[in-house]
VORO-939145 format. One record per residue (C-alpha): x, z, y; residue in one letter. Coordinates in steps of 0.001 Angstrom, whole numbers, plus 500000, padded with zeros to 6 digits. Example, Ala and Ser with C-alpha at 12.3 -4.5 7.8 and 13.67 -1.06 7.14 Angstrom:
<pts>
512300507800495500A;513670507140498940S;
</pts>
This chain:
<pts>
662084864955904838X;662920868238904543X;664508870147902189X;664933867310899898X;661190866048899429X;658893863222900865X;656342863621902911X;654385860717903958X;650601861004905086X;647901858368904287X;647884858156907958X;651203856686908021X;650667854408905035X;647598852665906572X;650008852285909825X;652177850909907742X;649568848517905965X;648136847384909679X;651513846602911014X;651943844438907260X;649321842405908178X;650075842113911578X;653108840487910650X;651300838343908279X;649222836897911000X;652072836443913097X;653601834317910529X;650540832003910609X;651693829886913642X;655106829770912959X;654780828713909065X;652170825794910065X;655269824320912515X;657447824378910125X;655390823098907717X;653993820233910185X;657698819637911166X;658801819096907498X;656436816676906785X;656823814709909953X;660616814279909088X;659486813155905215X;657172810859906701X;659983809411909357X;662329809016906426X;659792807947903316X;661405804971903320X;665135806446903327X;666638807300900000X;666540811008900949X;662463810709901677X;660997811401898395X;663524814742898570X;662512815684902220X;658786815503901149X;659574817613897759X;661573819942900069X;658758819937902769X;655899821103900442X;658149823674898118X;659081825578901495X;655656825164902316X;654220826969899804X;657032829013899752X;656366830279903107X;652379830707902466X;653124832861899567X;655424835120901595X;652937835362904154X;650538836468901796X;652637838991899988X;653181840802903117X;649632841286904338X;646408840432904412X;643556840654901677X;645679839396898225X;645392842771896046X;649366842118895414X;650037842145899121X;652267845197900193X;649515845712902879X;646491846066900388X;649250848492897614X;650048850829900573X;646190850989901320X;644971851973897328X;648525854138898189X;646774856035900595X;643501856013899265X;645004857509895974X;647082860136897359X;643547861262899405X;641944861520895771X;644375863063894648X;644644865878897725X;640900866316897199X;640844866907893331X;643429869575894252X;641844871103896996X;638229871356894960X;640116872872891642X;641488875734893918X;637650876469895445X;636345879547894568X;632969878567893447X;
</pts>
């Protein structure tokens, strides 16, 4: 940033986009624990007064946690990932249009 603009290359927001869904695949294992763990302790307590909560709990963080995953990266068009790729595909366009209108033909 210089001079008060922003400057930010495709380059960078494909990085950007690969290191989303990197972190999106990390996620996986992690999120299928938890999950597993959840419903192992609704199952233990199913027949405890708190079960039927535990299981409710279990599957809202699980999807919960999927949906995060898949807002971060991955191959959901609403994933930050995919926006920062059409991001830099659109700022290309855009550099190209620009360079071709100033061509002397």
């Amino acid at each position: 940033m210089s001079n008060g603009s922003i400057s930010v290359s495709p380059e960078e927001l494909r990085a950007a986009a690969g290191a989303a869904d990197a972190i999106s695949q990390d996620l996986q294992g992690p999120i299928a624990t938890a999950k597993r763990d959840i419903e192992a302790a609704g199952t233990a307590l199913k027949t405890w007064h708190i079960g039927p909560d535990m299981e409710r709990v279990g599957h809202d963080w699980g999807t919960a946690l999927d949906e995060l995953s898949k807002r971060i990266g991955g191959g959901d068009p609403k994933s930050a990932a995919s926006r920062l790729r059409r991001t830099a595909d659109g700022h290309e366009y855009n550099e190209d249009l620009t360079a071709q209108s100033f061509r002397v033909r």
